[in-house]
C-alpha positions as YAML, in Angstrom:
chain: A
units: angstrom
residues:
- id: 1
  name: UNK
  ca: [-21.31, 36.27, 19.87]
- id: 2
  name: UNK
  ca: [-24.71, 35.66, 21.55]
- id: 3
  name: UNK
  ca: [-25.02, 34.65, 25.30]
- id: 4
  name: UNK
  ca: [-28.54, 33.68, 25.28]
- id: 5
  name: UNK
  ca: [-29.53, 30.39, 23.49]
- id: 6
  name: UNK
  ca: [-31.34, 31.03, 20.03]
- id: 7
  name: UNK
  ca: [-32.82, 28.83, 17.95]
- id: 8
  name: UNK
  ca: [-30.97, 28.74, 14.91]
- id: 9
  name: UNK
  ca: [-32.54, 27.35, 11.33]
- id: 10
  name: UNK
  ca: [-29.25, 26.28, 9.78]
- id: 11
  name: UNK
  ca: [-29.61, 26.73, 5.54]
- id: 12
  name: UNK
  ca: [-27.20, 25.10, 3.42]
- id: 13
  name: UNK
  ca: [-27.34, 23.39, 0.27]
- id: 14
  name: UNK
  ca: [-28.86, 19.85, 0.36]
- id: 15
  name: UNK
  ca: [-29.91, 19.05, -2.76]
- id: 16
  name: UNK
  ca: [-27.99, 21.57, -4.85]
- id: 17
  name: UNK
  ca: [-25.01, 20.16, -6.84]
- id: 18
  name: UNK
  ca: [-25.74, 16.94, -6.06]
- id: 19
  name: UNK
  ca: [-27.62, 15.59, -9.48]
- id: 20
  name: UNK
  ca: [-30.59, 14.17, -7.05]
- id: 21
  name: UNK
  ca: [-27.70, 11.27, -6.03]
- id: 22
  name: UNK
  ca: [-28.51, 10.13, -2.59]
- id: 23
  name: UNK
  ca: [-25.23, 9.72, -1.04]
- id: 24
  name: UNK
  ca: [-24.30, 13.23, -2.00]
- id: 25
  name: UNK
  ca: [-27.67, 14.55, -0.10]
- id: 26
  name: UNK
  ca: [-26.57, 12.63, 2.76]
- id: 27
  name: UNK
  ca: [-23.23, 14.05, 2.61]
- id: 28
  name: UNK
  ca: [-24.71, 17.39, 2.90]
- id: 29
  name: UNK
  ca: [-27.07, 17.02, 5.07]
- id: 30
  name: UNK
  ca: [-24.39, 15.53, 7.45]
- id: 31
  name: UNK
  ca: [-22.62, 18.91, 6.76]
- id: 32
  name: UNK
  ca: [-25.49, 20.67, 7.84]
- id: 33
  name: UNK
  ca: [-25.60, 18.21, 11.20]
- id: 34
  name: UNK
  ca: [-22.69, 18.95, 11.91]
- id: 35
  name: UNK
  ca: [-22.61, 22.10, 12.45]
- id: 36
  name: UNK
  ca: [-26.19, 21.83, 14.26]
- id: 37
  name: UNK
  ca: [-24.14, 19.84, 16.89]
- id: 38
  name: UNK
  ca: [-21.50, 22.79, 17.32]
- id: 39
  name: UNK
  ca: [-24.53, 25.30, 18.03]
- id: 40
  name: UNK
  ca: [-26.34, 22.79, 20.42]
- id: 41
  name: UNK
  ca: [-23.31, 21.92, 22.26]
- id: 42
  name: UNK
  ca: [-22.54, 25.72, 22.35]
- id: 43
  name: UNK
  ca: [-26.12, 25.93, 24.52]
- id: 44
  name: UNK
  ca: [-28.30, 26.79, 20.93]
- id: 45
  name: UNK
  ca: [-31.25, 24.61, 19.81]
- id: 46
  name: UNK
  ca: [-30.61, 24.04, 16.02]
- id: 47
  name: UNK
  ca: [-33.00, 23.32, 13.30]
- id: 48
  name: UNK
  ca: [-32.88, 22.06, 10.19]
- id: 49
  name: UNK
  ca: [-35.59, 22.29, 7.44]
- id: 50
  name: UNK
  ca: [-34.97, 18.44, 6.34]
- id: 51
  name: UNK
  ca: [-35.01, 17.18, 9.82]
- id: 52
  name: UNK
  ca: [-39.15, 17.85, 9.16]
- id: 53
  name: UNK
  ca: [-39.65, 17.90, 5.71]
- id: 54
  name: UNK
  ca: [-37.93, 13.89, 5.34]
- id: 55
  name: UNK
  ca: [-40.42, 12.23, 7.38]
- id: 56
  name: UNK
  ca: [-43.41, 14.24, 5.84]
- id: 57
  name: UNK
  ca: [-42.32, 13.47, 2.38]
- id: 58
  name: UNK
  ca: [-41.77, 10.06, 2.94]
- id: 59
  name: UNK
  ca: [-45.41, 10.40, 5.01]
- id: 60
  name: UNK
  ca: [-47.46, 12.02, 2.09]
- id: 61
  name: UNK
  ca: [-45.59, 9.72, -0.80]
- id: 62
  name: UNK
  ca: [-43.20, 11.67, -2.22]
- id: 63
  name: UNK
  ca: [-41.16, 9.44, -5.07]
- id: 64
  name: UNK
  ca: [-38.15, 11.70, -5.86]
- id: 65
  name: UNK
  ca: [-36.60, 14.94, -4.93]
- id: 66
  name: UNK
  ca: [-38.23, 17.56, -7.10]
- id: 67
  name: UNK
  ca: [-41.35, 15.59, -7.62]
- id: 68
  name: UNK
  ca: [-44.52, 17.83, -6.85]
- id: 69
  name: UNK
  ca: [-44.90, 16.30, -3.20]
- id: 70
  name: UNK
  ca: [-41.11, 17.40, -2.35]
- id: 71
  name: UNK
  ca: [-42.51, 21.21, -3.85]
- id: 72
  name: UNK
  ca: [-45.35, 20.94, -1.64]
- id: 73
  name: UNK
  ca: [-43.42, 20.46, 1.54]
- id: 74
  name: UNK
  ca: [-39.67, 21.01, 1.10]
- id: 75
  name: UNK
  ca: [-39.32, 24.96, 1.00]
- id: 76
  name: UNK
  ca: [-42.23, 25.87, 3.11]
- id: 77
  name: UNK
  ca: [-41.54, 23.51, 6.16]
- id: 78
  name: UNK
  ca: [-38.09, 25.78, 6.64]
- id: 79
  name: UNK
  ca: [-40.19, 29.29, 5.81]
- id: 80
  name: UNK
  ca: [-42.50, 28.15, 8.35]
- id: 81
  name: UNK
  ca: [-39.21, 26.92, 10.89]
- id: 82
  name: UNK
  ca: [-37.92, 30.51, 10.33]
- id: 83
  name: UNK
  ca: [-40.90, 32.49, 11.97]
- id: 84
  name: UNK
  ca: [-40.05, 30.09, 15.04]
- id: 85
  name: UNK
  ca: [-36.63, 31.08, 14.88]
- id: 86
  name: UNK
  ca: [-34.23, 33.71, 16.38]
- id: 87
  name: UNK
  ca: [-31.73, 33.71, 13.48]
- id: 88
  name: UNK
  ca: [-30.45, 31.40, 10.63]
- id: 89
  name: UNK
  ca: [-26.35, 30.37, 10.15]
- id: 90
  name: UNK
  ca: [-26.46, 29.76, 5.97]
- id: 91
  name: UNK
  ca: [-23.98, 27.19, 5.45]
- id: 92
  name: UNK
  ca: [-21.28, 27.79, 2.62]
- id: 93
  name: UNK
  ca: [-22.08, 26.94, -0.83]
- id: 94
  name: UNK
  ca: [-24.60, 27.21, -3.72]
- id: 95
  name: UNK
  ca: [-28.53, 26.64, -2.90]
- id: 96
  name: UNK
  ca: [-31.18, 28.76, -3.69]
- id: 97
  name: UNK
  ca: [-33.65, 26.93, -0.72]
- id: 98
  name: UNK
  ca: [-31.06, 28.33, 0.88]
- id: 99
  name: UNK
  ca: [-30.90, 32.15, -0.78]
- id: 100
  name: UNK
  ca: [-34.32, 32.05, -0.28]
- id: 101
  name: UNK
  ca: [-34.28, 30.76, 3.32]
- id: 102
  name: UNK
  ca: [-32.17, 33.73, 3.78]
- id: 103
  name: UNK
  ca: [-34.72, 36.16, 1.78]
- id: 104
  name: UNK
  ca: [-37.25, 34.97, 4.13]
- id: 105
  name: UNK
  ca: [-35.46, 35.47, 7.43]
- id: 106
  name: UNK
  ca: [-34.30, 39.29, 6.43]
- id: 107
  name: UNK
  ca: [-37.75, 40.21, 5.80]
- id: 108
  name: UNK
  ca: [-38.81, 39.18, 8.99]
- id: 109
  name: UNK
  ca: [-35.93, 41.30, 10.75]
- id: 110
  name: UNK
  ca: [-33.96, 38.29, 11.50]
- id: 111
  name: UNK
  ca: [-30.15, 38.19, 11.80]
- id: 112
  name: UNK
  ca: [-28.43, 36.17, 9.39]
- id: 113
  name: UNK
  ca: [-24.73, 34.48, 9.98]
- id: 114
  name: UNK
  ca: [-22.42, 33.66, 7.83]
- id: 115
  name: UNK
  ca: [-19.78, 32.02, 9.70]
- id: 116
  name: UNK
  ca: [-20.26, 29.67, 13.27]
- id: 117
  name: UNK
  ca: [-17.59, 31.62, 15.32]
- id: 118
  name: UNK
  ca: [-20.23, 34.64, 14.92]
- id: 119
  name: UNK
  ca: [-22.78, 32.86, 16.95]
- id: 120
  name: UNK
  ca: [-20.76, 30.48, 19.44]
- id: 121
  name: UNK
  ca: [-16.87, 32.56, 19.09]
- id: 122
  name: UNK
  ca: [-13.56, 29.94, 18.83]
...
């Protein structure tokens, strides 16, 4: 359990197993909110990856999830978020933005948790 506040990209599947249905994205993205407000109220600044990459895809005219705009911008806004970051929490559940988020974050020597009660206890 850390003592100092971290910033904290939180991965999780978004868009994975949802058939591109919007409800189902919001569901998970709520997921992934939640648990940002656990780490904030626990004195953490959480991140995540869609928080930037909605606006901009709505911004540069992106039409569907998938489309060649939401390529452009999806992944690499969080690979960018991770070099800002002092660890990532990956969120149960199948996603390979996620895997990858993951990939990303142990190359650059970053820990990587599994479980919330790791970073702020019970």
């Amino acid at each position: 359990m850390s003592t100092k506040p971290l910033t904290i990209l939180i991965a999780g599947p978004y868009r994975s197993g949802t058939n591109d249905d919007p409800t189902l994205m919001q569901q998970n993205l709520e997921r992934l909110e939640s648990a940002a407000l656990k780490l904030f109220r626990a004195g953490h600044i959480p991140l995540i990856g869609e928080w930037l990459a909605l606006p901009l895809l709505k911004m540069a005219g992106s039409k569907k999830p998938g489309d060649e705009i939401y390529q452009e911008i999806s992944y690499p806004v969080a690979h960018r978020l991770i070099t800002k970051c002092d660890a990532i929490l990956r969120m149960e559940g199948q996603s390979t933005g996620a895997d990858n988020d993951v990939k990303v974050a142990r190359e650059l020597g970053l820990p990587v948790y599994y479980h919330i009660d790791d970073i702020i206890g019970n």
